[in-house]
C-alpha positions in Angstrom: -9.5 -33.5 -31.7 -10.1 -29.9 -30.7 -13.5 -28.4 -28.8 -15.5 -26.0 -30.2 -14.3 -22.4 -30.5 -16.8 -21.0 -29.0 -15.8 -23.4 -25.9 -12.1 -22.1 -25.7 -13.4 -18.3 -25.5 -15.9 -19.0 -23.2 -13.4 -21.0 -21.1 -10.9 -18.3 -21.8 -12.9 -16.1 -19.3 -13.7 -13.3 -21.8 -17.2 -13.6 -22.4 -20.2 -16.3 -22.1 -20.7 -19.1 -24.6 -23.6 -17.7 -26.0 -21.7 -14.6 -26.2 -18.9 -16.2 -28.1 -21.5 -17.5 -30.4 -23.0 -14.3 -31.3 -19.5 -13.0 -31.6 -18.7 -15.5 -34.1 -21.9 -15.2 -36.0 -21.1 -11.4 -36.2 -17.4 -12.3 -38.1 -15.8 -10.9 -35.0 -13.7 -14.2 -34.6 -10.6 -15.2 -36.3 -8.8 -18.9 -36.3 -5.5 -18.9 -37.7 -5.7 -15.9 -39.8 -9.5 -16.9 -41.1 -13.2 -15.8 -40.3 -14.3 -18.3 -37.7 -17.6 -20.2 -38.1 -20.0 -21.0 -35.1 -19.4 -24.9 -34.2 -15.8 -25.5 -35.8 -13.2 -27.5 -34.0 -9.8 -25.6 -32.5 -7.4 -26.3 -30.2 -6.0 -24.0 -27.3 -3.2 -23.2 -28.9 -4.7 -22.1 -31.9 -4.3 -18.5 -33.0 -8.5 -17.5 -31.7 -8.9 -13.3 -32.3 -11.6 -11.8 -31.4 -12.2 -8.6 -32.3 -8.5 -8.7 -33.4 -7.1 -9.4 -29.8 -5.9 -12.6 -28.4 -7.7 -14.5 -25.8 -6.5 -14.0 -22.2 -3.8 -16.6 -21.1 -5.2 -18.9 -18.2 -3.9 -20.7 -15.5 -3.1 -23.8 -15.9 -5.4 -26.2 -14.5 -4.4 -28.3 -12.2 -6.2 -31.5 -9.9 -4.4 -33.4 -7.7 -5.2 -36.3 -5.2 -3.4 -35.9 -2.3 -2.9 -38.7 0.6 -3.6 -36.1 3.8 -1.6 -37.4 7.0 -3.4 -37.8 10.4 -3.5 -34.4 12.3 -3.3 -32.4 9.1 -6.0 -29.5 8.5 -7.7 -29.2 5.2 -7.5 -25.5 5.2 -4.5 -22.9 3.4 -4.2 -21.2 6.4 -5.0 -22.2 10.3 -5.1 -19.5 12.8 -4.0 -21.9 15.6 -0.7 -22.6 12.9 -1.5 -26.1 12.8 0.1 -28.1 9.4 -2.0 -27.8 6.5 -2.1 -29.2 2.8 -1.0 -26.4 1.4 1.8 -27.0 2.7 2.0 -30.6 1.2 1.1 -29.8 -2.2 4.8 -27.6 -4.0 3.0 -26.4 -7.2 5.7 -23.9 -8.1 3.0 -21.5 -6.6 0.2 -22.6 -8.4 -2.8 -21.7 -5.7 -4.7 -24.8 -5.1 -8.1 -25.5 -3.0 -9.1 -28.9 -1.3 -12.7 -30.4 -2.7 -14.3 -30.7 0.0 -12.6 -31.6 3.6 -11.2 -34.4 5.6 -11.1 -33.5 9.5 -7.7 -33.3 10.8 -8.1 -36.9 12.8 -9.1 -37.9 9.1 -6.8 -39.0 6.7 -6.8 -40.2 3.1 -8.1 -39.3 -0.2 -8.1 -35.4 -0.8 -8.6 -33.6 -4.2 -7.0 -30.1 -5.0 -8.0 -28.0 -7.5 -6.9 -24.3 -9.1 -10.4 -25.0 -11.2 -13.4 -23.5 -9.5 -16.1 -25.3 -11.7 -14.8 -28.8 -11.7 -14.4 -28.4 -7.5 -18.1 -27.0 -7.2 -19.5 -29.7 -9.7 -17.8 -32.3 -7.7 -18.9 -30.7 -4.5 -22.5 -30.3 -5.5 -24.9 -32.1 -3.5 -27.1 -33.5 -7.2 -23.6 -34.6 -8.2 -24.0 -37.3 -5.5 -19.9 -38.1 -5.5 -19.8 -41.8 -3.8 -16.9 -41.8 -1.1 -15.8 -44.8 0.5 -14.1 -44.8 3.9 -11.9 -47.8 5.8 -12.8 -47.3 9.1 -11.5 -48.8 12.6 -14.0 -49.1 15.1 -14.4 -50.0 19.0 -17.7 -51.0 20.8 -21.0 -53.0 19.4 -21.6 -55.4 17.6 -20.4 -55.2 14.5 -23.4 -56.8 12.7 -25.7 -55.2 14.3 -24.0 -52.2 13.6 -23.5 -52.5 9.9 -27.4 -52.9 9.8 -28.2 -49.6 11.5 -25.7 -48.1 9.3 -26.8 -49.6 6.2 -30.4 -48.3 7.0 -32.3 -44.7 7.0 -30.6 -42.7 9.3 -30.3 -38.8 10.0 -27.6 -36.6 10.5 -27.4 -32.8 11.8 -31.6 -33.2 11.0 -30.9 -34.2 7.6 -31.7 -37.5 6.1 -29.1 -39.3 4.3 -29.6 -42.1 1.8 -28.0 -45.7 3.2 -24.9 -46.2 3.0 -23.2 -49.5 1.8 -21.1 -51.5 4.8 -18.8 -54.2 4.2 -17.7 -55.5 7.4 -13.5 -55.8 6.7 -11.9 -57.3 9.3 -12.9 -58.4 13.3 -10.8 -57.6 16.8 -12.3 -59.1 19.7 -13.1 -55.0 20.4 -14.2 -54.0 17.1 -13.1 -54.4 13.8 -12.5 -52.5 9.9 -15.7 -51.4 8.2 -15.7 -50.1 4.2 -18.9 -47.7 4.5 -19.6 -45.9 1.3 -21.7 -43.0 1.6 -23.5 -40.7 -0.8 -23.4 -37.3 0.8 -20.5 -35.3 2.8 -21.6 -34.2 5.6 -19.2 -32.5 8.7 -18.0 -35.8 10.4 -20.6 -37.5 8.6 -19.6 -40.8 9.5 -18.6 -40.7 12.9 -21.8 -39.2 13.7 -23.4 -42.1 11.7 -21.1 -44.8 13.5 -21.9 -43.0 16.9 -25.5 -43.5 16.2 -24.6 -47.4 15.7 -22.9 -47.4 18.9 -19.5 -47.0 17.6 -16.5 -45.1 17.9 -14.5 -44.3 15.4 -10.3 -44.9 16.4 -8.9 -43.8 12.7 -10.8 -43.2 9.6 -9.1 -43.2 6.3 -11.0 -42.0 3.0 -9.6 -44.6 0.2 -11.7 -43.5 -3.1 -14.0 -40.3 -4.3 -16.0 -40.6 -7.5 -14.5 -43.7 -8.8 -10.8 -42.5 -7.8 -9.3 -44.7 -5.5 -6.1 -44.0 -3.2 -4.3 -46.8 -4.1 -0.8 -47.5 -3.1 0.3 -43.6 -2.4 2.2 -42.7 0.1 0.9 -40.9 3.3 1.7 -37.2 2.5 1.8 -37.8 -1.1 0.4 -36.0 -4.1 -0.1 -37.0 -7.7 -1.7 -35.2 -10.4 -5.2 -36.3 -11.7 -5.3 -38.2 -15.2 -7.8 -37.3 -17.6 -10.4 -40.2 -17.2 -10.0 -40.0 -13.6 -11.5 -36.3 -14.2 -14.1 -37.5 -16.4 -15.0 -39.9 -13.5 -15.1 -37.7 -11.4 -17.2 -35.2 -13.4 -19.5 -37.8 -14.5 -19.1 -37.1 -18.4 -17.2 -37.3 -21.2 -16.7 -34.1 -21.6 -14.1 -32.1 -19.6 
């Protein structure tokens, strides 16, 4: 199975879809040696011509999760020449972005991308990406404290939908709470556990979008599989 042509030369960066499709309609388009038709199937590496001139080569895209360490910053480059991903993630110098962030006293799940659409879809705020947190906690009471978190709250002004609290494990000061939220916030929730009269000791983000962590290694990176994409786009179609 192929997409259609007018998908790889809108994808190819040399015009709009629509454009493509005019361009087709107009006999400007060539697939393996032939006059293209709007809605046809190809394949990327498919001879596509238009106007007698190959498509522009592209990147490779790439997505990767990556397991960021404790004290790592989810930037390229830190003025204060702290660690950072980038440094984590050998690419053979493919240039890759983090989705989103994980404070450096965060740790966990972190996607990286060289694909600008699929990191602002996932990023949207419609999108409404689920992420789902293990986090160790000190102070309260740890029922009482699910409920406030479970309920309306604010943060920064903003209201937030509830978020779903699964109470992991008890200490005699605390305990592990799974808190799944909807939104992604700065800190979101150790703003959300301070209002619950918590305080957060280590916070580690263990699934995004249907992709969990899993057994990788702090420090870690593996590439994205296809329906691990398509979860996290939401679709079939990639």
């Amino acid at each position: 199975m192929g997409d259609r042509i007018q998908k790889i030369i809108s994808a190819s960066g040399l015009m709009s879809r629509r454009a493509a499709e005019a361009a087709i309609a107009a006999g400007r388009v060539t697939h393996n040696g032939r006059t293209a038709t709007v809605g046809e199937s190809a394949r990327p590496d498919d001879e596509i011509l238009v106007d007698g001139e190959a498509l522009p080569r592209q990147e490779e895209k790439l997505y990767i999760l990556l397991n960021k360490p404790r004290g790592v910053v989810t930037t390229l480059h830190d003025e204060k020449g702290r660690r950072n991903v980038s440094a984590l993630v050998n690419m053979d110098g493919a240039r890759l972005y983090p989705v989103g962030r994980l404070d450096m006293d965060s740790e966990g799940l972190l996607l990286m991308t060289n694909d600008g659409a699929f990191a602002n879809r996932v990023m949207h705020p419609s999108h409404e990406v689920d992420k789902t947190y293990l986090v160790w906690v000190k102070g309260g009471e740890l029922d009482r404290a699910s409920q406030i978190l479970a309920g309306p709250m604010e943060i920064d002004g903003h209201p937030i939908r509830p978020a779903s609290v699964e109470i992991k494990e008890r200490f005699p000061d605390g305990g592990v709470l799974e808190i799944t939220i909807h939104e992604g916030r700065n800190r979101q929730i150790r703003k959300m556990c301070a209002q619950a009269g918590l305080s957060v000791t280590r916070l580690v983000r263990v699934a995004e979008g249907g992709v969990r962590l899993g057994g990788l290694k702090s420090g870690c990176w593996r590439k994205l599989t296809p329906e691990e994409i398509d979860m996290l786009l939401g679709e079939g179609e990639r």
